[in-house]
C-alpha positions in Angstrom: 194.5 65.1 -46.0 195.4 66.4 -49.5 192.8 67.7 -51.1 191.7 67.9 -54.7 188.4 69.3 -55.6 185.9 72.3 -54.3 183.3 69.7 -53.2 186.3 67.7 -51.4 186.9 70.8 -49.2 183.4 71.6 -48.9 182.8 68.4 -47.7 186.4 68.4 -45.4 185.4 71.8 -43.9 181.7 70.4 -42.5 183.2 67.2 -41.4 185.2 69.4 -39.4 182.8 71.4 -38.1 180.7 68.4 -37.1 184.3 66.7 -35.6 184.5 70.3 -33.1 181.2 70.2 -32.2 180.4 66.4 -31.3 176.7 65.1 -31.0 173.3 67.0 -31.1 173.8 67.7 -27.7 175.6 70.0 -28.2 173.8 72.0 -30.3 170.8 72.6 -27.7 174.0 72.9 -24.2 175.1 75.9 -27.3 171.6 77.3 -27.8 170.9 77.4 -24.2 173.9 79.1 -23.2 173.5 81.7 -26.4 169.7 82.6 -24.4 171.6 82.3 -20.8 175.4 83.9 -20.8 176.5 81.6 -18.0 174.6 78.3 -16.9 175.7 76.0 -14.0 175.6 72.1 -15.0 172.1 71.5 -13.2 170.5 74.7 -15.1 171.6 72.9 -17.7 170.0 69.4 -17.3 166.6 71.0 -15.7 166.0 72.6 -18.8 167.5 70.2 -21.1 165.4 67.5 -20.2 166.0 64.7 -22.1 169.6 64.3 -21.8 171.1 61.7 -18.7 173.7 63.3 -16.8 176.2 61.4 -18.1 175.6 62.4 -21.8 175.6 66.4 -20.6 179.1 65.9 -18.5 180.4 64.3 -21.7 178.9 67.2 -23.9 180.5 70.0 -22.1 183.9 67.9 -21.5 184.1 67.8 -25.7 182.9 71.8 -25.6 185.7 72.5 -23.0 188.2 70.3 -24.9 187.6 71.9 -28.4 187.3 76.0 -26.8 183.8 76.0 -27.2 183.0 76.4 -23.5 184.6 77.6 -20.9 184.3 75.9 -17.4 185.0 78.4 -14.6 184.7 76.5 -11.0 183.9 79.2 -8.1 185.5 78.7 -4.7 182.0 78.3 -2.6 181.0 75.3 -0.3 179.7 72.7 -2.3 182.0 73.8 -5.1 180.1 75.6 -7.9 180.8 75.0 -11.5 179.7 77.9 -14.1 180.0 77.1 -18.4 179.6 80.0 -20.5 180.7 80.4 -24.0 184.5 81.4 -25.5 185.4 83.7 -28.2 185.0 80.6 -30.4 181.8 79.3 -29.1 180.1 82.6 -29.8 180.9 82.7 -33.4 178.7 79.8 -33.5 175.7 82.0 -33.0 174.1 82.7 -36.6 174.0 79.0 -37.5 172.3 78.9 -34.1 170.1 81.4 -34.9 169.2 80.1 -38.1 168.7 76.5 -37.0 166.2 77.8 -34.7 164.8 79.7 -37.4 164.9 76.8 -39.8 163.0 74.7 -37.1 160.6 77.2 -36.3 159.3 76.9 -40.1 160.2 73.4 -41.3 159.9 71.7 -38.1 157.5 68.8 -37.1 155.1 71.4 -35.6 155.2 73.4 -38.7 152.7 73.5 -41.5 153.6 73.7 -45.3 
């Protein structure tokens, strides 16, 4: 993409951003595994409660795909599968932080 302007890179570099990280799911799969270093895939649906099981496997397949997450399987009987966060994945932690931050003041529950 050539690109002309400050806005049109501005505007490039979120779209990216967005492209890397997928849906809003995974902004909460990120947030939880920011509180809890390493999470198996049922940890992860228990606590996030809303999301189908198919919309979570999907979440952490785009995480694993773009080096968010890591996917580490364990060699027990049933096999055990671990996600915890990359290099990459962690650098994502201050707009984490400040989403949550953001929500805890604007959010629905929040007065004016």
């Amino acid at each position: 993409m050539d690109i002309h302007t400050e806005e049109e890179q501005c505007l490039y570099n979120i779209q990216q951003a967005i492209e890397v990280l997928g849906g809003k799911w995974s902004f909460l799969v990120l947030g939880q595994l920011f509180c809890h270093d390493v999470q198996r895939f049922n940890q992860l649906r228990r606590t996030l409660k809303q999301i189908s099981t198919k919309s979570l496997r999907d979440t952490l397949r785009h995480l694993e795909e773009n080096q968010i997450v890591k996917r580490t399987v364990l060699p027990t009987v049933p096999v055990t599968v671990e996600y915890s966060l990359t290099d990459k994945g962690r650098d994502f932690k201050t707009i984490i932080s400040e989403m949550r931050r953001w929500g805890e003041k604007w959010g629905s529950g929040a007065s004016e």
